[in-house]
N, C-alpha and C positions, 0 to 999 in steps of 0.2 A: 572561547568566549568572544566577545566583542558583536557590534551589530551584524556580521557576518558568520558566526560560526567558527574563524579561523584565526582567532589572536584579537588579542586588545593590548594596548602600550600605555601608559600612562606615564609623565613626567611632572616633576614642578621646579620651580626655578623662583626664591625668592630675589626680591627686588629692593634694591638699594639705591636711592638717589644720583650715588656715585658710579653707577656701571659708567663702560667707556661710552656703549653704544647712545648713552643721551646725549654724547657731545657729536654724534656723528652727521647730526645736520645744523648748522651753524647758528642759532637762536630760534630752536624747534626743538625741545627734548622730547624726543619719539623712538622709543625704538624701533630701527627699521624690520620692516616688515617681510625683508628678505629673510631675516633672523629666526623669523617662525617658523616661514618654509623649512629651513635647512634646517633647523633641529626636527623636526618630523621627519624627513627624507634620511638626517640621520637614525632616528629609531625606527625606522622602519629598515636597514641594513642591521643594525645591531639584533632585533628582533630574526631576520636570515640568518647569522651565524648563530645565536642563541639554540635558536630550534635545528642546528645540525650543519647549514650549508657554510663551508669555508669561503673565505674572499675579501676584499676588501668592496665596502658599499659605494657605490658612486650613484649619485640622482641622474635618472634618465630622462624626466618628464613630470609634466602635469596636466591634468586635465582639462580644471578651471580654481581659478582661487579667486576667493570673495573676500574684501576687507571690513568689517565693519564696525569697529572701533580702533582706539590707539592705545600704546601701551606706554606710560609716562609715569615720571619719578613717582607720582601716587599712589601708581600701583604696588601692591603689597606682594601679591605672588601669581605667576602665569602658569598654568594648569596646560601641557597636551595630551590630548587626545587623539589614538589613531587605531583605528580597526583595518583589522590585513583583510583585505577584500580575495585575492588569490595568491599564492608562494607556486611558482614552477618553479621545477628542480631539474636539472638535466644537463646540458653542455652549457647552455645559460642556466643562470640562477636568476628569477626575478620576484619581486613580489608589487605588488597594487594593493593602494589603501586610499581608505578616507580620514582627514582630520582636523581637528579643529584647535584651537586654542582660545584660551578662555581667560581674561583678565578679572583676577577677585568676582571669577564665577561667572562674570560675561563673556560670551562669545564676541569675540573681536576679529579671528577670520575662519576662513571653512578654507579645506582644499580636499576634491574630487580627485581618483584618479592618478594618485602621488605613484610615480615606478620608481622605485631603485632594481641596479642588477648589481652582483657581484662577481667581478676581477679576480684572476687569482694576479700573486706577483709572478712575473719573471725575471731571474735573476738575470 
């Protein structure tokens, strides 16, 4: 499924006045916006092992990331979205995607382009 043929992810995360992240800019409750990225970059590794490939995910890169709203105690519940654009399997493990996340339905940012690869451990 997904806009590409090759997976779709979907997450939600309700919202409570009290998360840490409102207090993380000092009388500005927002959450930061690093926050979005890296829950995508992480389901987009989870989505890797899910469909087969062992590893741990690590974010490689991004494309371009667009902010266009904020995410503040008002909001009720954040919505991601991420379609796996391509998964290479081989000595690298990598996958490319696109996603968005959506506050009570509004798109608040876009990110192009999102790579995770997966690590195996070495003990």
């Amino acid at each position: 499924g997904g806009k590409f043929g090759k997976g779709h992810i979907v997450g939600e995360l309700d919202i409570t006045p009290g998360h840490w992240f409102f207090n993380y800019f000092q009388g500005d409750a927002v959450m930061p916006g690093s926050l979005g990225l890296d829950a995508m970059w992480q389901m987009i590794g989870y989505w890797l092992g899910w469909s087969g490939s062992p590893g741990k995910g690590r974010a490689i890169g991004v494309g371009d990331v667009k902010f266009t709203g904020h995410i503040t105690p008002e909001v009720k519940c954040v919505r991601y979205e991420v379609d796996i654009r391509q998964a290479r399997r081989g000595k690298l493990v990598l996958g490319i995607a696109d996603g968005r996340v959506l506050a009570d339905n509004i798109c608040v940012y876009l990110a192009n382009n999102m790579r995770v690869g997966l690590t195996l451990s070495v003990a």
